[in-house]
C-alpha positions as CSV (number, residue, x, y, z in Angstrom):
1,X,-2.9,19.2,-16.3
2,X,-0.8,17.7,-19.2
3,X,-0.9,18.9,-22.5
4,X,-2.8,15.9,-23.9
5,X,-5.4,17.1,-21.1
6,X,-5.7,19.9,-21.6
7,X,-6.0,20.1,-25.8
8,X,-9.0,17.4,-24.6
9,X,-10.5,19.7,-22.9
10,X,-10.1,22.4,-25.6
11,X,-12.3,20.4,-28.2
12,X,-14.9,19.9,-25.6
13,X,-14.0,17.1,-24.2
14,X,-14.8,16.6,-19.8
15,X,-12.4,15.2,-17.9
16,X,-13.3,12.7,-15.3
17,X,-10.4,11.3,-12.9
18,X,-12.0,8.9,-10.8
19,X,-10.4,7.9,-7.4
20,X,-11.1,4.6,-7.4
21,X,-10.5,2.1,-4.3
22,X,-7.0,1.9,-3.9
23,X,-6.0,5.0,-4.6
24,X,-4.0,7.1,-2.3
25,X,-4.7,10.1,-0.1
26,X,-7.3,8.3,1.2
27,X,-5.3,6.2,4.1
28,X,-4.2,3.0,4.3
29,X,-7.1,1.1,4.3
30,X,-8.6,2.7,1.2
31,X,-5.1,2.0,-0.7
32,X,-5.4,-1.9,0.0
33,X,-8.8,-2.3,-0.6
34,X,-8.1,-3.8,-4.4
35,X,-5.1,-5.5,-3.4
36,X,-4.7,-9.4,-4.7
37,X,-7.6,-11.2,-4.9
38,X,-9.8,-7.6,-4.3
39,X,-8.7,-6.7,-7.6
40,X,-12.6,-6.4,-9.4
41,X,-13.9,-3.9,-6.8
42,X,-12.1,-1.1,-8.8
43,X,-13.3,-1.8,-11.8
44,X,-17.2,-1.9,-10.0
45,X,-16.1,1.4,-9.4
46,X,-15.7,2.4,-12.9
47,X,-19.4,1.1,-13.8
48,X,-20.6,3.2,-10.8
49,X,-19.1,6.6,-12.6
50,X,-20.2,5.4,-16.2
51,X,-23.9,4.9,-13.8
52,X,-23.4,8.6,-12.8
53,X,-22.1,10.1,-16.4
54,X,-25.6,8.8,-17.3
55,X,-27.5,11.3,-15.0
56,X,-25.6,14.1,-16.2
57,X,-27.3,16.2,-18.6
58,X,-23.7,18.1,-19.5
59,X,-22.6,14.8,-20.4
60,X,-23.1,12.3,-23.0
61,X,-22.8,8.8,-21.7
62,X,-23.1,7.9,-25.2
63,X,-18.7,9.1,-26.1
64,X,-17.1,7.7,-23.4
65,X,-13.4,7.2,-23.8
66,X,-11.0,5.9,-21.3
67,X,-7.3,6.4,-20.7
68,X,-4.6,5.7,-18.4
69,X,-1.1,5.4,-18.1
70,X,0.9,2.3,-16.8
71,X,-1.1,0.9,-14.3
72,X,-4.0,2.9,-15.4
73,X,-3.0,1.6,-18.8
74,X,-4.1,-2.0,-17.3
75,X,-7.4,-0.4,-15.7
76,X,-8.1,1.2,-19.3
77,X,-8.0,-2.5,-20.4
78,X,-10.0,-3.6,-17.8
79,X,-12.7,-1.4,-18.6
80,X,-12.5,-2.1,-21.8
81,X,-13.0,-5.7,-21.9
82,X,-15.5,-5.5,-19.1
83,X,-17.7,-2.4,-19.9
84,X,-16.9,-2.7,-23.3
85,X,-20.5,-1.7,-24.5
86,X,-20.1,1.5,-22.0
87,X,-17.6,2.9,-23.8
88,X,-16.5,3.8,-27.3
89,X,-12.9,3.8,-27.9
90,X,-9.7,3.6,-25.3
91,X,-6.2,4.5,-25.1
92,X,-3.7,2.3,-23.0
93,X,-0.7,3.8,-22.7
94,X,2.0,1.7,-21.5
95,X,0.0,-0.7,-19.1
96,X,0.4,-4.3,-18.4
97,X,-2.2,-6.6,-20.3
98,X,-1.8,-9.6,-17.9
99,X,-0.1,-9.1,-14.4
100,X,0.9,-12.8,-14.2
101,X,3.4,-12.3,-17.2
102,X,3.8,-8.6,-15.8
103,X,4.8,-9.7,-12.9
104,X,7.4,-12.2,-14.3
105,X,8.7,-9.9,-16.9
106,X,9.2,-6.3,-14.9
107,X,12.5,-5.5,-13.0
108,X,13.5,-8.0,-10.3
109,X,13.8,-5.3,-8.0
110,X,10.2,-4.6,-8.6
111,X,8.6,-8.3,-8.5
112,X,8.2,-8.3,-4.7
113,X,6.4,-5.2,-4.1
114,X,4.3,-5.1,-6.8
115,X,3.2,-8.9,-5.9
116,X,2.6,-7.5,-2.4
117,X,-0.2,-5.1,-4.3
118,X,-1.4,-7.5,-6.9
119,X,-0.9,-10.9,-5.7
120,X,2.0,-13.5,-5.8
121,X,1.8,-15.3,-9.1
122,X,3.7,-18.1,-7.4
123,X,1.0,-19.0,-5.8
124,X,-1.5,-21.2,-7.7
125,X,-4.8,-20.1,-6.3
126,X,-3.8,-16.2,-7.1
127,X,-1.9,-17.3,-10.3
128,X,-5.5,-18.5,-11.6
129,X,-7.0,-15.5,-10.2
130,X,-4.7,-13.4,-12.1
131,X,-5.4,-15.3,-15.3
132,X,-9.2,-15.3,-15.1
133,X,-9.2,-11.5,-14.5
134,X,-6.3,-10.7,-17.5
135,X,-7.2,-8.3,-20.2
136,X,-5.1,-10.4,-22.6
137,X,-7.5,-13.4,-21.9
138,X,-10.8,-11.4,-21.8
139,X,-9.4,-9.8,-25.4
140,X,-12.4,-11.1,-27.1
141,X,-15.3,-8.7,-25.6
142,X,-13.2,-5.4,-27.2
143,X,-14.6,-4.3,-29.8
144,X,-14.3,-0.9,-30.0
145,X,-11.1,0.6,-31.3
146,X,-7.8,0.5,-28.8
147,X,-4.7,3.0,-29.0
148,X,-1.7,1.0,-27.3
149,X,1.3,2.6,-26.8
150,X,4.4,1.6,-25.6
151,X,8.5,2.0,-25.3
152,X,10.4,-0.9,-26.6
153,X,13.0,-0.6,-23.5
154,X,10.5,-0.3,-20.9
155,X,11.9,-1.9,-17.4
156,X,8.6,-1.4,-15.9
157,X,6.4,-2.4,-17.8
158,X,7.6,-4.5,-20.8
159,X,6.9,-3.8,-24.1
160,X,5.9,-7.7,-24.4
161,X,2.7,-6.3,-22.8
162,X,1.4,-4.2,-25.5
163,X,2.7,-6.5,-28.1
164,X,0.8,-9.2,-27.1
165,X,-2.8,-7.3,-26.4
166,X,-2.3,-5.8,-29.8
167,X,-2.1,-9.2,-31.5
168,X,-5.0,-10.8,-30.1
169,X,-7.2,-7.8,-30.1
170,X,-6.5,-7.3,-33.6
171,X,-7.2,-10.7,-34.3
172,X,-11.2,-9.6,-33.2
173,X,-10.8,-7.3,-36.9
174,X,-11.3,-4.2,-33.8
175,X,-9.3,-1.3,-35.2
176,X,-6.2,-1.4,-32.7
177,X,-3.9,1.7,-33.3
178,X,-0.2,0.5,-32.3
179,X,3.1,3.3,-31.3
180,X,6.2,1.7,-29.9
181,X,8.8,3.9,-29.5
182,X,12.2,2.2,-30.2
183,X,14.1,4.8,-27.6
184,X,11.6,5.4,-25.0
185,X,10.8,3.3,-21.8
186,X,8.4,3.5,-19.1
187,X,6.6,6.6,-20.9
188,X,7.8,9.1,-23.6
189,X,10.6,11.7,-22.5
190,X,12.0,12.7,-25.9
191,X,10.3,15.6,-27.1
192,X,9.5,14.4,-30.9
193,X,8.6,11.1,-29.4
194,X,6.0,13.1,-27.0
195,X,4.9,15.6,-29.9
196,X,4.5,11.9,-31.9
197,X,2.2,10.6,-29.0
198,X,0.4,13.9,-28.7
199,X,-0.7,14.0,-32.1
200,X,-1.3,10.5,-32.8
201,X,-3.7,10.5,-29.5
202,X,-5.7,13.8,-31.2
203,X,-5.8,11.7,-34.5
204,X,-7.7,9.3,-32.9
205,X,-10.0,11.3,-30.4
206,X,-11.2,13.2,-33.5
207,X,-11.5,9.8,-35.6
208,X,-13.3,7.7,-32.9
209,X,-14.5,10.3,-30.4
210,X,-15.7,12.9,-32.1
211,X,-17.0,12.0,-35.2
């Protein structure tokens, strides 16, 4: 458990990691099963656990935050623009916000097997697939605050991907918390800039979380 985790869990806080279709260990059908156009069904998935939170009486379905990290960062934005009114604040740390521009924007030594997984946005039918299902174009339903964090020289993932869902979520007037770390990439290795992260993310678990 990383340290974020585990100071979570220190205040209180339950921790829920959801293995949601498409995740691995669970052979090779199960890993494809939100591949391309499949995308949705783990997000469904998602709704299901915020369904089961709800018959929990340890839990309050009412403080619900969700985080992930790179392409968990892009299923925290698709929970949040989707189950917006299920949840009560997010933290996206260094996920895409549209895997059309994603996909034209990462490493070319990553575009072909990352299409294979999400879809080939050279093809038109997927391309509008992509588009329909972005978190940058479903910014609108986010209302409740965002945490976005980033590293400016991210091959991975580019920083263009938090730039732009910061903009147009702030545009909403939804408090939107931005960290870009000028020296970082694809996540935070420098101790200060981890010790930065760490106690930015508390600052905003207490502020939105736990108040």
């Amino acid at each position: 458990m990383g340290r974020n985790n585990y100071y979570l869990n220190e205040l209180g806080i339950a921790l829920i990691l959801p293995n949601v279709r498409g995740s691995s260990g669970y052979g090779k059908t199960f890993l494809t099963l939100d591949n391309g156009l499949l995308r949705e069904g783990s997000y469904k998935d998602i709704d299901s656990l915020f369904d089961w939170i709800q018959t929990q009486p340890d839990l309050d379905a009412s403080r619900v935050l969700v985080t992930g990290g790179s392409y968990g960062g892009f299923m925290t934005l698709a929970v949040a623009t989707n189950y917006n009114n299920r949840i009560c604040c997010s933290v996206d740390v260094v996920g895409p916000s549209n895997l059309v521009t994603f996909l034209e924007h990462t490493s070319g030594y990553r575009q072909d097997l990352r299409r294979v997984e999400y879809g080939d946005e050279r093809d038109p039918k997927v391309r509008a697939f992509l588009e329909q299902i972005a978190p940058f174009n479903k910014a609108k339903n986010i209302t409740k605050p965002l945490f976005v964090i980033a590293g400016k020289n991210d091959p991975r993932v580019p920083a263009s991907e938090s730039d732009q869902m910061v903009s147009i979520v702030r545009q909403n007037g939804t408090p939107v918390w931005w960290l870009e770390a000028k020296d970082e990439g694809h996540g935070f290795r420098k101790k200060k800039n981890q010790d930065y992260q760490f106690y930015a993310t508390v600052m905003f678990v207490r502020e939105y979380l736990l108040k």
